[in-house]
N, C-alpha and C positions, 0 to 999 in steps of 0.2 A: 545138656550144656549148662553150662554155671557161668555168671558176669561180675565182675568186680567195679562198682562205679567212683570215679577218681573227681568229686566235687574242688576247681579250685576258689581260689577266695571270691572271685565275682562269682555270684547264685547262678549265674546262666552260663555261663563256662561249664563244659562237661566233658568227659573223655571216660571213654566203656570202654574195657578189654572184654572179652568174652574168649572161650575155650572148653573143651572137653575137661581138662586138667589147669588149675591157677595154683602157683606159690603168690605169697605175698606177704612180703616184710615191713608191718608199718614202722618200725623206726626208723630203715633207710627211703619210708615212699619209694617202693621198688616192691615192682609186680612183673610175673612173665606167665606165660602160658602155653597148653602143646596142644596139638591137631583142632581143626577149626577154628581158629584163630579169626579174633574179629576185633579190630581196635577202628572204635567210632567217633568221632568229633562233630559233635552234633552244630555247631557256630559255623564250622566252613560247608557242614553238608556233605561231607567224604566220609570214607570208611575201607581202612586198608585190610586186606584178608592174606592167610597164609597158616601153615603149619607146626611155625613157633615165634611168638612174639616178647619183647619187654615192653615195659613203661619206667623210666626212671621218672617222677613225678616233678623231683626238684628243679632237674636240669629241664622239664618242657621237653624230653625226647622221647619216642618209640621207634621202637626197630622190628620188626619184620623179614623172616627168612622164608627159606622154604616151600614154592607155589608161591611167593608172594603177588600180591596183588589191590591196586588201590585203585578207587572208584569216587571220581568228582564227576559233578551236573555244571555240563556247560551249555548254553541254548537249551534247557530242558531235555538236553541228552546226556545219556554216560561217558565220561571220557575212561578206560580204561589206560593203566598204566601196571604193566609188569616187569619185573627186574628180579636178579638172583636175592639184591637185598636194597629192601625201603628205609628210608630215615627219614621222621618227621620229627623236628625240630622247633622251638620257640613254641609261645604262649598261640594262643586261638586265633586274634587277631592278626599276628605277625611269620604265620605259620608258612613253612620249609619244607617242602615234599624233595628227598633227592634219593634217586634210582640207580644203583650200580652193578654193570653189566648184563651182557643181554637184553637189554631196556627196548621193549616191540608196547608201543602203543596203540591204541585202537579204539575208533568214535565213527558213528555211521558215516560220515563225510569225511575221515581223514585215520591214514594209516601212517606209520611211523617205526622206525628202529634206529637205533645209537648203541652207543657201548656205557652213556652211564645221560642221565636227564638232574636236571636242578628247576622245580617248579616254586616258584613265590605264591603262596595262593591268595595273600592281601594282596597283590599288585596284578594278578592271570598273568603272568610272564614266564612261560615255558619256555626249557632253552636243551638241546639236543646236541651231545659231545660227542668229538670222535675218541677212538682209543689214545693214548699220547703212545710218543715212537719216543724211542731210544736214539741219540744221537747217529748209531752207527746204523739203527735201521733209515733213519733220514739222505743216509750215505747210499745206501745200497739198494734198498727196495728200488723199484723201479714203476711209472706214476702210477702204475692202473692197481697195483698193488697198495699203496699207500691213499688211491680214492677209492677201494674197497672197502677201506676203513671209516669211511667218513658219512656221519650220519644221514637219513632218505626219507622225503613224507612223500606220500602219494596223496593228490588231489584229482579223486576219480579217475582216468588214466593219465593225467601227469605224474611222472617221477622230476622231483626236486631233491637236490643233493647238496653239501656242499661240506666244510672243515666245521662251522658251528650254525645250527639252527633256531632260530629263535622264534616262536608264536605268543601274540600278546590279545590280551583279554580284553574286552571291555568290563571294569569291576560292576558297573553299574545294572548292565543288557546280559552279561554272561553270557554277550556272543564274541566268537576271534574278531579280531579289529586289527592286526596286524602281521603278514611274513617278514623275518631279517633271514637271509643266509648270508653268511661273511667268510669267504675265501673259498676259491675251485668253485663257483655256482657252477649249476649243472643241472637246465630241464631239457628232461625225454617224455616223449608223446609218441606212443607208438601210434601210426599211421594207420587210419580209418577205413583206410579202402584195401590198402596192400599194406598186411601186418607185419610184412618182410622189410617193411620201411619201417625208421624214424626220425621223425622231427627232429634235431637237436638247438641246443642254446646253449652255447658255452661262456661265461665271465669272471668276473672278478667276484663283483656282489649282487648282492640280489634283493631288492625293494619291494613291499606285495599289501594290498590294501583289500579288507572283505568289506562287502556291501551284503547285509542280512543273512550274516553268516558262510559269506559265497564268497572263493575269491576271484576279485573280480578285476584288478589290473595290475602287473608287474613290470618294475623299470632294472635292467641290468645295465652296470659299469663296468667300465674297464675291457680292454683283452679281447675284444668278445668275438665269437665267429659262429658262425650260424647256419646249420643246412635243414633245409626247407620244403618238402614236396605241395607243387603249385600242383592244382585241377583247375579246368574250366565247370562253368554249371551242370554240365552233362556229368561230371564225373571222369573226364579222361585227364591223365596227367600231360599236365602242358610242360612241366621242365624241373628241375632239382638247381634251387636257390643254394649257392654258397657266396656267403656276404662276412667280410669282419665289418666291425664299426667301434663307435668310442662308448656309445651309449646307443640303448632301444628301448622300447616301450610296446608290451603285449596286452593286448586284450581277450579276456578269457567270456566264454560264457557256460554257464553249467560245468563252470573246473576245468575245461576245454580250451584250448586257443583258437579263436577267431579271427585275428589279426596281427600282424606284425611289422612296427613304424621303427623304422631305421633314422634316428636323428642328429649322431655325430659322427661326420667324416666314414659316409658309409662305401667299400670300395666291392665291387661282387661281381656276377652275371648269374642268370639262370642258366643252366646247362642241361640240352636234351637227354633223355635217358640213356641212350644208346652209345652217348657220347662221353658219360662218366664212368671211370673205373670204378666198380663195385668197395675196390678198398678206398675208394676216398668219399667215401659215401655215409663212414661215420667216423666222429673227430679224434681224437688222440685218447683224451679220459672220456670214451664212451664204455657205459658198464650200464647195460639193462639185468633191472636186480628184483624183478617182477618175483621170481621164485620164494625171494625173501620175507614177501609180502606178507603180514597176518590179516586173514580174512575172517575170522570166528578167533572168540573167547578160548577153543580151543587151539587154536594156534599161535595165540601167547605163548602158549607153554610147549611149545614144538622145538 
């Protein structure tokens, strides 16, 4: 393998391509390369890999295809991120990660798929798109089809869903410090004891705060409706919660829900199990999308 190292005017600014095979044109500062591809940025600590790369040097861009894949340290873990194609963007400091299609991320505590990601890596603000619809698909699809679409992280067996995702960094800790999902929220927890059950949490948006990299409490608005499997200590199910409200607040522990405070205009009852029809037992835009999941490095690329 051969490297081409691209020094810009600050001394500690650097940027490697590396590959089996490099073209490279210094009068346009434009370099590409083919199989093992490795374009490194040694200032943010990342390094995108793939099987055909460029560097335009002027513009501050690289692009990556083919297996592509980029590797940031967050908490002193790997965050992977895959997509059919990477762009990174702007100078070292101001630097642009953006993923389009099939974008399946993946970090020991947190799984993730969209159709296209935009990461800021001066600011850690990740942000997770759905596909965009065609007017007349907005017409005719119908919902569960059009929230297939719509990006999903899993937080150990919580599934969160919603129209756009957004996970925020601490720049300083380079641990998460923050959940946004904004439009169609949607958590599922499939049920601990009987996996034929799930939790659900339906709303508007979605609020979500980590404590040492854990997240640790989530507030939903708007819309919301909520079905619930209560146990007693023993373990036997004492009833199936359907509640709407104005707004809630979960407490999670170990990525888990623990609790759940019902605080605006909550109207509901618990209903015994015997007593609820199986079809009302999960809400309208329920879609468990477990299957979708990447589990291994090798299922990025699945």
């Amino acid at each position: 393998m051969i490297n081409l190292h691209y020094l810009k005017k600050d001394m500690y600014q650097q940027q490697i391509i590396e590959g089996d095979s490099i073209f490279y044109n210094e009068s346009i500062n434009y370099a590409s390369a083919t199989q093992r591809v490795i374009i490194t940025d040694t200032i943010n600590n990342s390094i995108i890999k793939g099987e055909y790369g460029e560097i335009f040097k002027d513009k501050d861009s690289a692009i990556i295809t083919k297996r592509a894949l980029a590797i940031n340290i967050l908490e002193n873990d790997s965050l992977y991120i895959h997509a059919d194609t990477l762009i990174g963007t702007g100078p070292s400091d101001k630097r642009i990660l953006r993923g389009y299609y099939g974008v399946k991320i993946l970090k020991s505590d947190i799984r993730g798929i969209s159709d296209s990601i935009y990461f800021d890596e001066s600011t850690g603000k990740i942000e997770l798109h759905k596909k965009p619809l065609s007017k007349k698909q907005i017409q005719i699809l119908p919902l569960k089809s059009k929230l297939k679409l719509n990006p999903v992280v899993w937080f150990k067996d919580s599934q969160m869903s919603g129209n756009e995702i957004n996970l925020l960094t601490d720049i300083e800790t380079r641990k998460l410090d923050s959940l946004l999902i904004f439009g169609n929220s949607f958590v599922i927890e499939q049920d601990s004891i009987n996996k034929n059950n799930f939790n659900q949490i339906e709303g508007m948006n979605l609020n979500g705060d980590f404590v040492n990299g854990t997240l640790n409490n989530l507030q939903v608005l708007k819309n919301i409706k909520v079905i619930y499997y209560l146990y007693n200590d023993d373990g036997d199910l004492i009833g199936i919660d359907k509640t709407v409200c104005s707004e809630l607040k979960i407490k999670l522990e170990s990525n888990e829900i623990k609790n759940i405070t019902f605080l605006t205009s909550p109207e509901g009852k618990v209903h015994p199990e015997d007593k609820l029809d199986p079809n009302l037992r999960v809400l309208e835009g329920f879609i468990w999308r477990k299957s979708e999941r990447p589990e291994s490095l090798d299922d990025l690329f699945q």
